[in-house]
N, C-alpha and C positions, 0 to 999 in steps of 0.2 A: 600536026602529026609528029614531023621531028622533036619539038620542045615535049611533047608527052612522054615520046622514045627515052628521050635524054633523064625527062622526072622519073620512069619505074628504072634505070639505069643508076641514077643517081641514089633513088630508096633502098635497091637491090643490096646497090654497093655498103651503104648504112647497116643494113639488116646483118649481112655476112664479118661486117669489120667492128670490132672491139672498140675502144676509146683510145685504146694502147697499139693500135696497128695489127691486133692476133685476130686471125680468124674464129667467129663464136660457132661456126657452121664451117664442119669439113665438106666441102662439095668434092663426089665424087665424079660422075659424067655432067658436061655441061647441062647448067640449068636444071640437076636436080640435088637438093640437101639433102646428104646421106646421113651425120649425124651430130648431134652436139660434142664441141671439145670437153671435155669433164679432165680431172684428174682422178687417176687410178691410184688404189693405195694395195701394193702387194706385200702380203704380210706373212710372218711363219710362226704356226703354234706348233709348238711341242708338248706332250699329256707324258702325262705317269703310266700309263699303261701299257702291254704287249701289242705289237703290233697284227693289227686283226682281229683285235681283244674283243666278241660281243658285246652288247648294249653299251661298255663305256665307250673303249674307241671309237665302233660304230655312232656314237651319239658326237662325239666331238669331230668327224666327218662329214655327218650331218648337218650340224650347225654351221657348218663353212659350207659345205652347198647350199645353204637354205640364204643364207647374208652376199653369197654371188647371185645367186637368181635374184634375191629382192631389191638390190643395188643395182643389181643390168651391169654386173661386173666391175663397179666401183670399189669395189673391196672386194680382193680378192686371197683369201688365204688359205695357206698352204701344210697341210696339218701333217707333223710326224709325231710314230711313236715314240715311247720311251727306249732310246738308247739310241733312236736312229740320229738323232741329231745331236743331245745332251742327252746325259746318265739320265732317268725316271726320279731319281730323288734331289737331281739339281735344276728342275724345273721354276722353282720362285727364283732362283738367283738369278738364270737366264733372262726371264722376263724382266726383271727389278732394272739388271744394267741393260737391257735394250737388246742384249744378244740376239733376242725375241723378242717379237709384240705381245705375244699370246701366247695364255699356258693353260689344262686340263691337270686339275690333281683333285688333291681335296686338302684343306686347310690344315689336319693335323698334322699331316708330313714337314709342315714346317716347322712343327714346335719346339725345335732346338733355337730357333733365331725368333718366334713369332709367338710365346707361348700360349699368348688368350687366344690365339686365332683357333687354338682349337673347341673353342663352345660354338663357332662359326661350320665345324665337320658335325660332329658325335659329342657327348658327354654321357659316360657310364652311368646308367637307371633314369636317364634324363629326358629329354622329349622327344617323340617319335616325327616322322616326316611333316603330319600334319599339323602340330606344335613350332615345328621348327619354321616351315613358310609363314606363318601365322605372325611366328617373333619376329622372321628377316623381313618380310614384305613390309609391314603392317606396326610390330614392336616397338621399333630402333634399331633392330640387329645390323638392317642394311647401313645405317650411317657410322654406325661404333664400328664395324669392318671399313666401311672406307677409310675414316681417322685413322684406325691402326693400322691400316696396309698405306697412307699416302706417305710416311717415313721413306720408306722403301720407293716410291716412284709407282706403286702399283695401285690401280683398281680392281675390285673383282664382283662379281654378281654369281646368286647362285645358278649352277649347269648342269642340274641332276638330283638325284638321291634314291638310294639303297632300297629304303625300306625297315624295316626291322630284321637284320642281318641271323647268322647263327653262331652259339657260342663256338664251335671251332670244333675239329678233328683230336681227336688224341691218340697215345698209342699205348692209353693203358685207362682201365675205367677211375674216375673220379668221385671217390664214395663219402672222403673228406675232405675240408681242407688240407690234410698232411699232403694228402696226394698232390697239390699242387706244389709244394714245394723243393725248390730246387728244378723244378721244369721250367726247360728252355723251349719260350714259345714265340713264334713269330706273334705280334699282336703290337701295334704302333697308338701314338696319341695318349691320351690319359686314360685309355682302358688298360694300357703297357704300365704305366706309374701306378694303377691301382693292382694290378696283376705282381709286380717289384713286392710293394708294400706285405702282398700278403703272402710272400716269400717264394715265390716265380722267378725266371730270369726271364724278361723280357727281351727279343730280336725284335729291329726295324731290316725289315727287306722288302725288294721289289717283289710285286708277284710272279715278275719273270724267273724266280730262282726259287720260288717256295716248292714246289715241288721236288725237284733233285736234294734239296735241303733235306725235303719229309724223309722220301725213301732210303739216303744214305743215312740219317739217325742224327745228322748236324744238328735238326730239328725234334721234341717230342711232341711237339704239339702245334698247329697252326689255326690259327681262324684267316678265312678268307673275306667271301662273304654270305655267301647261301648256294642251298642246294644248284641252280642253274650252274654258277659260275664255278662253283667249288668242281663238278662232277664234269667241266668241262676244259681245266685246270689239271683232273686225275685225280685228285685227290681220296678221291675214294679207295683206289686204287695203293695208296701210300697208306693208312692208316685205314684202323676198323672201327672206332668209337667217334659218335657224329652227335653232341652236344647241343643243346637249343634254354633256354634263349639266348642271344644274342644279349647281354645285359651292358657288353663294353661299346656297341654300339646300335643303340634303339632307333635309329632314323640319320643315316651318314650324307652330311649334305659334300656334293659337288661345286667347285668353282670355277669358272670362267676369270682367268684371271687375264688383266691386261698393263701396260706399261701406260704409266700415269702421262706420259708425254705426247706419245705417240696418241694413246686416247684423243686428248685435249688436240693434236690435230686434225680432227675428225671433221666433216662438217656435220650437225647437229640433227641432220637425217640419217647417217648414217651410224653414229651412236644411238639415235633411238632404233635403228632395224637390228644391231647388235644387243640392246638389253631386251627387246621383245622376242630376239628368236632364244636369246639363253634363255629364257622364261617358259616357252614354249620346248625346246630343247629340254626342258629338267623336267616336265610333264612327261615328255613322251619316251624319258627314261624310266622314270619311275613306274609308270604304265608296263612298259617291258618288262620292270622286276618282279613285279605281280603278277603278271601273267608267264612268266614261263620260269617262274619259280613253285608255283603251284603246279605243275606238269613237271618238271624234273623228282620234286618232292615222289611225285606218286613210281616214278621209275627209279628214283633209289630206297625204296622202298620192297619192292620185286629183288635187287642184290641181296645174296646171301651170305656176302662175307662183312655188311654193314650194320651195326647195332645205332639206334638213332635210341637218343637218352634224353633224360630231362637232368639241370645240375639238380644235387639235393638241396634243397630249403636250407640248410645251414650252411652249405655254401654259399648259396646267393647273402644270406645274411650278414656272414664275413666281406663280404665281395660291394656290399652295399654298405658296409661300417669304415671299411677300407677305402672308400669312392669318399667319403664325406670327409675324414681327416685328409686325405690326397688337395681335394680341393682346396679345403681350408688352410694347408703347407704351401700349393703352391699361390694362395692369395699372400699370404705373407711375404712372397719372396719378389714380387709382380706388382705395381700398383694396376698396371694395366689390365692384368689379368683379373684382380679383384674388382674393377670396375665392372670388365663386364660381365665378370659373375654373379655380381649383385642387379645387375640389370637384367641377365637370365633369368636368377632365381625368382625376381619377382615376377615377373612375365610368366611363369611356370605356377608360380601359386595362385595366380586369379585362373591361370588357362587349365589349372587342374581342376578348379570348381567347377566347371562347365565340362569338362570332360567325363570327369567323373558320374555327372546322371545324364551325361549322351551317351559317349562310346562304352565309355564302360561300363554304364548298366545296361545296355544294350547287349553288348556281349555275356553279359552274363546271365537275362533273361533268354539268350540261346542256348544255354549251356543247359538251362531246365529242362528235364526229366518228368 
């Protein structure tokens, strides 16, 4: 009986001690295991966005409670908005040197330092959301964004998207191209370079300050991004002409962006709980944009000081003559940029065959009379 005593004594002690002397088992009261030692990784993201900002913010709050709960607290991060921790438009730098683990933006905002990263957000006449997953998942997109973001120390997966946005507020109607010219518009990424081109001043700002901009006249024009966010923003409120389509950006994808170092010290389940929940996180934003962008639409709609407009057809024509040379300037000046525009555009032309007698003769067999 004693030599038994002594062998579950002896297992006991086995079972609870490591090779290295650490306990693998925190025992809280004797003789019962409370819990596995693990290492915890406490991390801080910072997004682009206003603090309490719907479906963005809220989605990038989401996505860190969703990776605590599935981790059982192994990773645990800690999300601020834009400006609570770093400025809204220095979010890739933070994350690049480590300031940060983790950033929320969208890829165009870096196009001063990053410039192909923007076929990774929006491209003006270019592919709508479901194009877009289609290219990133599926294309190559996902691996040409990892190569151009690992310079930098960064990974990034997508963590959202828009939808098919609106072309923007104005504060005077738009009947030609002349009208655009010389207006200063807030509008970022290469919807802003082709907006330049056709004699626009384009602003890059936070959305935290596009409002005050609107109303005091800093600004004549802003796009945001649609009825929901714009009319929750004020914007309505700042200007009276409410423009559609969105042509500068047809499907704006989100990033989850992370520090290439810190990544790689992950263990290998907890990387995969991070790209499944951003996967599922960019679903259930998108989701969001659809559905209470079609219910905002209908209540600014009932406002009577808001005219909602279509641009004229010769507008958009300039505006898509202007998108092609934009692009093809800034291939020249980019290898990197030209690469992955040649690997968009092709990806675009097989996926417009198929789109073309799905979605869009689909929609247009509704449109019948």
């Amino acid at each position: 009986m004693i030599r038994h005593k002594l062998l579950f004594i002896s297992i006991a002690c086995f079972l609870l001690t490591a090779c290295d002397g650490k306990p693998l088992i925190d025992v809280g009261a004797p003789g019962i295991a409370k819990s596995v030692s693990v290492q915890v990784h406490k991390w801080k993201m910072v997004t682009t966005w206003p603090a309490n900002f719907p479906v963005f913010q809220e989605g990038a709050v989401k996505f860190a409670n969703d990776v605590r709960l599935m981790s059982n607290g192994r990773l645990d991060i800690q999300v601020y908005a834009g400006g609570e921790l770093v400025p809204a438009l220095q979010v890739f730098d933070a994350v690049s040197q480590g300031i940060v683990e983790v950033g929320h933006g969208s890829p165009y905002y870096w196009a001063g330092v990053v410039p192909a990263a923007q076929f990774f957000s929006s491209v003006p006449f270019g592919m709508t959301a479901k194009g877009m997953n289609a290219w990133i998942y599926n294309g190559g997109g996902l691996e040409l964004w990892h190569e151009l973001y690992k310079p930098f120390n960064l990974i990034s997966f997508p963590m959202g998207n828009t939808g098919l946005q609106m072309g923007g507020w104005f504060n005077k109607k738009i009947d030609s191209i002349d009208d655009i010219k010389g207006l200063r518009m807030r509008i970022p990424g290469l919807g802003g370079k082709v907006f330049k081109k056709a004699g626009g001043n384009p602003v890059l700002m936070a959305g935290g300050e596009i409002y005050t901009a609107l109303e005091r006249g800093t600004l004549d024009a802003t796009e945001w991004v649609a009825p929901f966010h714009d009319m929750r923003l004020g914007l309505n409120r700042a200007s009276d002409y409410y423009y559609y389509p969105g042509w500068h950006e047809p499907g704006t994808v989100f990033e989850l962006m992370l520090n290439l170092s810190k990544w790689q010290e992950l263990e290998s389940d907890l990387q995969k709980i991070v790209e499944v929940t951003a996967a599922a996180t960019s679903e259930w934003i998108y989701a969001q944009m659809e559905y209470n962008n079609q219910k905002a639409l209908q209540e600014l709609r009932l406002k009577k000081n808001v005219t909602i407009l279509s641009f004229p057809d010769d507008v958009l024509r300039v505006l898509k003559d202007m998108t092609k040379l934009t692009l093809a300037e800034e291939s020249d000046n980019s290898a990197d940029f030209k690469r992955v525009y040649e690997a968009y555009e092709a990806f675009r032309e097989d996926y417009n065959k198929w789109n073309n007698i799905a979605e869009e003769a689909y929609s247009d067999a509704l449109r019948l009379q």
